[in-house]
Kinemage of the C-alpha trace (Angstrom):
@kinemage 1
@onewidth
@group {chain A} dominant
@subgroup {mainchain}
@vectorlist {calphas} color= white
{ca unk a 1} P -6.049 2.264 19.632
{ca unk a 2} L -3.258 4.713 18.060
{ca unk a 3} L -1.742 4.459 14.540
{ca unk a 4} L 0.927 7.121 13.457
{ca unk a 5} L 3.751 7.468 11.374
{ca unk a 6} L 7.354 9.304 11.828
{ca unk a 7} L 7.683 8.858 8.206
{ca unk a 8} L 4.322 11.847 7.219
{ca unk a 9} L 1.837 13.181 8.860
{ca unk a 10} L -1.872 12.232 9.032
{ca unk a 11} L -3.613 13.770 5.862
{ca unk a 12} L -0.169 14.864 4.665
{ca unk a 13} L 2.350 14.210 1.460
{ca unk a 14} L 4.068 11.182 1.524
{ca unk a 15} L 7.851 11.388 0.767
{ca unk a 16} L 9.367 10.324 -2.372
{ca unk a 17} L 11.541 8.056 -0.732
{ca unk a 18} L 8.564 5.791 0.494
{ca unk a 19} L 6.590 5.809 -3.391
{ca unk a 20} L 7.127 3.491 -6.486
{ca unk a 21} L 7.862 6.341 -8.759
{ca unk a 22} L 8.767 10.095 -8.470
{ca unk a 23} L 7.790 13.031 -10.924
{ca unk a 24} L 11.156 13.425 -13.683
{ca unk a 25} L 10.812 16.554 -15.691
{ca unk a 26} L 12.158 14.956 -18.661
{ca unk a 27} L 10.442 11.299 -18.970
{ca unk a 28} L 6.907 12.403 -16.617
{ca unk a 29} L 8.279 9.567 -13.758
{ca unk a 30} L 10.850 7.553 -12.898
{ca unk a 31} L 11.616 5.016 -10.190
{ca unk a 32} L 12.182 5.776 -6.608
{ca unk a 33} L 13.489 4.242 -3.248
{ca unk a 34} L 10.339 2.190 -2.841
{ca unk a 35} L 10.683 2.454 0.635
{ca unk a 36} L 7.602 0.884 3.262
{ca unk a 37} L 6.999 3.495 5.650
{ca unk a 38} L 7.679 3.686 9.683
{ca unk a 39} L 4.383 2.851 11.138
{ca unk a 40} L 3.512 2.398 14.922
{ca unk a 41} L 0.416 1.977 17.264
{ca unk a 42} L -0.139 1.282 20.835
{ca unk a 43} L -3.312 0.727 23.032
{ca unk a 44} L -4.814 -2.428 21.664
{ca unk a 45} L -7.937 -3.165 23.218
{ca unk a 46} L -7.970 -6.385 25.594
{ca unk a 47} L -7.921 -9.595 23.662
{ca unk a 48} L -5.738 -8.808 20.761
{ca unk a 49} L -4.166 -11.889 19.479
{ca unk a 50} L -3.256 -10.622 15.996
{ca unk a 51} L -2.957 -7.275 13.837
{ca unk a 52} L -3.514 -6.927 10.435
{ca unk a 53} L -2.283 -4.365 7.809
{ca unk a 54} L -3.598 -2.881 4.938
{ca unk a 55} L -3.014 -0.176 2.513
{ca unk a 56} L -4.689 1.139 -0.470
{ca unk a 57} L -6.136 3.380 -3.140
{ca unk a 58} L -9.182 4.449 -3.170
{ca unk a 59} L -8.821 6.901 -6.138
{ca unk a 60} L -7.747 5.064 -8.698
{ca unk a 61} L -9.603 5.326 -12.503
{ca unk a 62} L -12.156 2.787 -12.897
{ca unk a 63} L -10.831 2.755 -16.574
{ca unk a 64} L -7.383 3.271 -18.142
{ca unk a 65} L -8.074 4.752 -21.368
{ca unk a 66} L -6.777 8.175 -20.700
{ca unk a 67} L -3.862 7.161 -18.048
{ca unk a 68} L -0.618 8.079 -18.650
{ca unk a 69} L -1.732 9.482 -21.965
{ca unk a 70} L 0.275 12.174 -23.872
{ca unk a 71} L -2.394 15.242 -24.274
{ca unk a 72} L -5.063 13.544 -21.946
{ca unk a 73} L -6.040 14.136 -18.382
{ca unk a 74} L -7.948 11.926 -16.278
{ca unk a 75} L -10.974 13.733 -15.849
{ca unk a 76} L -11.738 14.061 -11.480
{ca unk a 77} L -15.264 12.747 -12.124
{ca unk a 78} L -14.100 9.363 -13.277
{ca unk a 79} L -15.262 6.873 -10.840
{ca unk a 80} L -12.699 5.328 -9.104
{ca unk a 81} L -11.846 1.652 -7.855
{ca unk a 82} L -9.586 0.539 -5.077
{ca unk a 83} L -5.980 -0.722 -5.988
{ca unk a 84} L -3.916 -2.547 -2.920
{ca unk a 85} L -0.212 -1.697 -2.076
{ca unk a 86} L 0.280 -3.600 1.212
{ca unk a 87} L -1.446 -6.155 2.659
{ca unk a 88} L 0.328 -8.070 6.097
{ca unk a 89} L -1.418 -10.309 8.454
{ca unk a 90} L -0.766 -12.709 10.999
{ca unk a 91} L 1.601 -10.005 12.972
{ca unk a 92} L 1.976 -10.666 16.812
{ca unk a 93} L 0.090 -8.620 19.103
{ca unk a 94} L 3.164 -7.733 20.836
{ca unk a 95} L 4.444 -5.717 17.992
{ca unk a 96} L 4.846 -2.211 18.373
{ca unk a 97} L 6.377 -0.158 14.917
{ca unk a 98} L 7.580 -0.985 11.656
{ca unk a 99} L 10.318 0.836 10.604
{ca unk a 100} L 10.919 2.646 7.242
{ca unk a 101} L 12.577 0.528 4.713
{ca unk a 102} L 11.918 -3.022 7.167
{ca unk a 103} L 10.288 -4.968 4.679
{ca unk a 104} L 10.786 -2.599 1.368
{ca unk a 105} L 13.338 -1.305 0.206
{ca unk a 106} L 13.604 0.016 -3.751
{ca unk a 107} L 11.619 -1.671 -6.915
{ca unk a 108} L 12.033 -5.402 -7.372
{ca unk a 109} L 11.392 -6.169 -11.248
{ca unk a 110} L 8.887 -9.670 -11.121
{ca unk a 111} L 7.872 -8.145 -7.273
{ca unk a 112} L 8.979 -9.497 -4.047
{ca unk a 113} L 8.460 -12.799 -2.547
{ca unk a 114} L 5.675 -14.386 -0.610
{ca unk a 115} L 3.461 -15.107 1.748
{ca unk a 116} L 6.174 -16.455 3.786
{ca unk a 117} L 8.335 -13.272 4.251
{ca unk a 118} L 11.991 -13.442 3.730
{ca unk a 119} L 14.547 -12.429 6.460
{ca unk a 120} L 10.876 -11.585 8.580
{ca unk a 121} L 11.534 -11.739 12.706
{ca unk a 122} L 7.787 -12.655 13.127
{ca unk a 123} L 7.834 -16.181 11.852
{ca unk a 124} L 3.509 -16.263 11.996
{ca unk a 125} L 3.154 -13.042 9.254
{ca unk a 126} L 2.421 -13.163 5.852
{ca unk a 127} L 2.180 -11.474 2.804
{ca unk a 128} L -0.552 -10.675 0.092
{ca unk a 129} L -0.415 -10.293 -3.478
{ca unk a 130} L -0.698 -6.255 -4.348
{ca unk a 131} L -1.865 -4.893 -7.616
{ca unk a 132} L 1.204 -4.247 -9.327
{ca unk a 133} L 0.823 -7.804 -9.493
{ca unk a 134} L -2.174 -7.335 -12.253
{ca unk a 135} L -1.102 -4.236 -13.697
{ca unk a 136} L 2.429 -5.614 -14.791
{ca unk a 137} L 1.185 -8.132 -15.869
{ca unk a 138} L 1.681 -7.781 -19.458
{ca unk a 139} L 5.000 -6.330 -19.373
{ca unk a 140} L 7.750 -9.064 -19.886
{ca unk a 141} L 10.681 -6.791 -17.980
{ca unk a 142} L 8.053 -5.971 -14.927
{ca unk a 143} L 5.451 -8.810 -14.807
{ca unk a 144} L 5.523 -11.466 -11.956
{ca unk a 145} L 3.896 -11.862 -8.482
{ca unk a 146} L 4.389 -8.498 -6.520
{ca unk a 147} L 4.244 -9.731 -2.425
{ca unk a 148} L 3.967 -6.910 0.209
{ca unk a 149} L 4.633 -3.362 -0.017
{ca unk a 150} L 5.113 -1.065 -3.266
{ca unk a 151} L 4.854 2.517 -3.484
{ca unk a 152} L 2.714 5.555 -4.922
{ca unk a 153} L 2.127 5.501 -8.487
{ca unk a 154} L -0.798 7.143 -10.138
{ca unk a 155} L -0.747 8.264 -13.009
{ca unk a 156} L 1.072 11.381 -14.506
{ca unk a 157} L -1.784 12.764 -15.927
{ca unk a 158} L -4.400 12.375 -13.028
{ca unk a 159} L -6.157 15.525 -12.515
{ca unk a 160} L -6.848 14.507 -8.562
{ca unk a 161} L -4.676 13.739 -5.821
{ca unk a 162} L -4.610 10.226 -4.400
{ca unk a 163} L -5.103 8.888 -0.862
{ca unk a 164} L -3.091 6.367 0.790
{ca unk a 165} L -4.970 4.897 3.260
{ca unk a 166} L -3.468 2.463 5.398
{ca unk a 167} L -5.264 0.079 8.092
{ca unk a 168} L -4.407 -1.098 11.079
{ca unk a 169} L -6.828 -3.681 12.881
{ca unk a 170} L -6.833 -5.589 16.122
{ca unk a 171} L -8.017 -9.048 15.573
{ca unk a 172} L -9.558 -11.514 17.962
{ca unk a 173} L -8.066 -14.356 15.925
{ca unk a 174} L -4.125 -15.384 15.999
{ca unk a 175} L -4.688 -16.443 12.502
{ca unk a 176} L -6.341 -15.122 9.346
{ca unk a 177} L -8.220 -17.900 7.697
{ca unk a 178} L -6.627 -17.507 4.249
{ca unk a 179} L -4.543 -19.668 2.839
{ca unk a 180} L -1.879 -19.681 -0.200
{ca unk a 181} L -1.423 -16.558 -2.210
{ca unk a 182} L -4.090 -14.005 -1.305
{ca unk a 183} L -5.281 -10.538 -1.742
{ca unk a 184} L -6.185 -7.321 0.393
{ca unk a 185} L -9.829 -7.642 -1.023
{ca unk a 186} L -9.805 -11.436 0.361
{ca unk a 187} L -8.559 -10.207 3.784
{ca unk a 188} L -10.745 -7.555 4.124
{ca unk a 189} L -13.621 -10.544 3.627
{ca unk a 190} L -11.869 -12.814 5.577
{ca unk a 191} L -11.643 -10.913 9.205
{ca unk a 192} L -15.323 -9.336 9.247
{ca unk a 193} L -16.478 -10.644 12.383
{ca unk a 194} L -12.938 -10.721 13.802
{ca unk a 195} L -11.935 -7.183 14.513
{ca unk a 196} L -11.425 -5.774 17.391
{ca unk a 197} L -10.785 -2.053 16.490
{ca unk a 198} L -9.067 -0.427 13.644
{ca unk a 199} L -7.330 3.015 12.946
{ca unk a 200} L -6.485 4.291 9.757
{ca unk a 201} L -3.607 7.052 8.770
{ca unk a 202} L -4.221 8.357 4.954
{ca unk a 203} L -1.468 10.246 3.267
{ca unk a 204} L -1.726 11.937 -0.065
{ca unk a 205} L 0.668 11.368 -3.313
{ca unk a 206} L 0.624 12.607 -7.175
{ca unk a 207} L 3.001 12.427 -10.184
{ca unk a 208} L 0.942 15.595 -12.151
{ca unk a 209} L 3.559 18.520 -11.382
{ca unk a 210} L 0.707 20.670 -11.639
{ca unk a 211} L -1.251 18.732 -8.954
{ca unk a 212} L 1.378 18.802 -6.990
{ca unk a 213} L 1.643 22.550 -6.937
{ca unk a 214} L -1.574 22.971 -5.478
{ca unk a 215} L -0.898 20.722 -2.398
């Protein structure tokens, strides 16, 4: 099985366009296009009936203290937790690409609907809850239940890059066996036992300007 993207490279920077926020010289970050990348694949073993996708974070701090912190950095050897941006199942194994911008396109204050997915042209696929979902939510102007993809956004002060690591995997089941609103974590449980093969493509992202000058 093949995974690749038109949209960056494997191991390379993801654009701007496809990340929540983008580095502003005056205010640290500000919002950006928001954009879902193009992603495509091709040689699914025999006796695919569904895909599932799944992208996240595996570098994110364990604790917030310092994050986003005026005079702070978030030291590297803070241990980090996973944080989810995407999470689709339940896509037919017919399907081919995703193209950039399909199923996100800019920041949707209170998130983007879901499971069922609006406008969709695969009736069977659904979307999970990310973890903007949790970290909005106590901010009244952002908080709400945040469906599907959304973008990049560590934080400005991070003293390591972050990975983006999405998922692709071949299921031997036309259905996920989750039901009502659900998370990447509860997928992940969910299909052990039911994949086929899976391929991952990681690209890298930071909002520290002097991060970024190193990459």
């Amino acid at each position: 099985m093949k995974l690749w993207s038109d949209s960056f490279k494997d191991g390379g920077c993801i654009p701007g366009e496809f990340a929540f926020c983008i580095i502003d010289p005056d205010t640290h970050v500000t919002l950006s296009a928001n954009r879902n990348p193009h992603l495509a694949w091709s040689e699914l073993p025999p006796g695919t009936r569904s895909l599932a996708l799944i992208c996240h974070d595996p570098d994110v701090p364990s604790r917030g203290d310092d994050a986003n912190q005026e005079g702070k950095t978030v030291p590297p050897e803070l241990p980090r937790v996973d944080f989810f941006h995407w999470t689709m199942i339940d896509l037919p194994p017919d399907l081919t690409s995703l193209d950039a911008g399909q199923l996100s396109n800019g920041v949707i204050a209170h998130g983007k609907a879901g499971p069922h997915i609006p406008d969709c042209p695969w009736p069977s696929a659904r979307h999970g809850l990310n973890d903007y979902t949790g970290l909005f939510a106590g901010d009244p102007d952002m908080a709400g239940e945040y469906f599907g993809y959304d973008g990049p956004c560590p934080p400005w002060n991070d003293s390591i890059v972050h990975r983006y690591i999405f998922t692709l995997y071949a299921l031997n089941i036309a259905r996920v066996p989750v039901d009502g609103k659900f998370t990447g974590q509860q997928v992940r449980n969910a299909i052990q036992g039911s994949i086929l093969a899976e391929r991952r493509l990681v690209g890298i992202f930071t909002l520290n300007p002097a991060v970024a000058k190193l990459i």
